[in-house]
N, C-alpha and C positions, 0 to 999 in steps of 0.2 A: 329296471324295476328292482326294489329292495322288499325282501321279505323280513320280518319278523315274529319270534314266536316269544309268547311267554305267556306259561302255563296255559289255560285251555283257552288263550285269546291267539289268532294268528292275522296277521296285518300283513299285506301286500301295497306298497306306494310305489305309485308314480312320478315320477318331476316331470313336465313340462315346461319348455322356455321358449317363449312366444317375444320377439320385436316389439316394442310398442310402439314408443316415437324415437325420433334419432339419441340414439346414443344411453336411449334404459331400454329394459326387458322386465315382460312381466313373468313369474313363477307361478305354476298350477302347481300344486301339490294334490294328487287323488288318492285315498286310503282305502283300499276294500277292507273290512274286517269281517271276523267269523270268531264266534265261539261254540266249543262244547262243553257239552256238562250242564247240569242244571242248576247248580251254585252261578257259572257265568250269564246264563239266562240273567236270573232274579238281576244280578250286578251288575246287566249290562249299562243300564242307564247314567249307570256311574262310572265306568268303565268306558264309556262314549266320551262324557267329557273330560276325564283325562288323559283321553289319545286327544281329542281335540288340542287341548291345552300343550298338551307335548309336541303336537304338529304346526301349531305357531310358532312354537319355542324354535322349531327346526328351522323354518324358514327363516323365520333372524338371523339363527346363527348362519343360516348358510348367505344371508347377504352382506353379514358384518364379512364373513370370509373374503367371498368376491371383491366387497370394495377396497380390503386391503391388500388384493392382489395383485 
């Protein structure tokens, strides 16, 4: 598990790596988020879809990683 915090957002993810057919895997990636404060309220919505946007971003890089290992 990897935690992140920034400012009143804090993100807990998970990887999982599941088999799929011979010779790929598939990648779960699960985020719990939390915010406080009530500036983060109002923003969450916007705030959701740039962790989103960032949590793709992860999983790319982390397969461009893999395959060139």
């Amino acid at each position: 598990m990897l935690r992140s915090v920034q400012g009143g957002v804090r993100a807990d993810y998970a990887y999982e790596v599941h088999l799929h057919d011979e010779g790929t895997s598939r990648v779960t990636l699960t985020a719990d988020c939390q915010s406080t404060g009530v500036l983060w309220r109002v923003m969450w919505p916007l705030v959701r879809i740039a962790i989103r946007a960032s949590d793709a971003k992860q999983l790319r890089l982390l397969r461009a990683t893999l395959e060139d290992a």
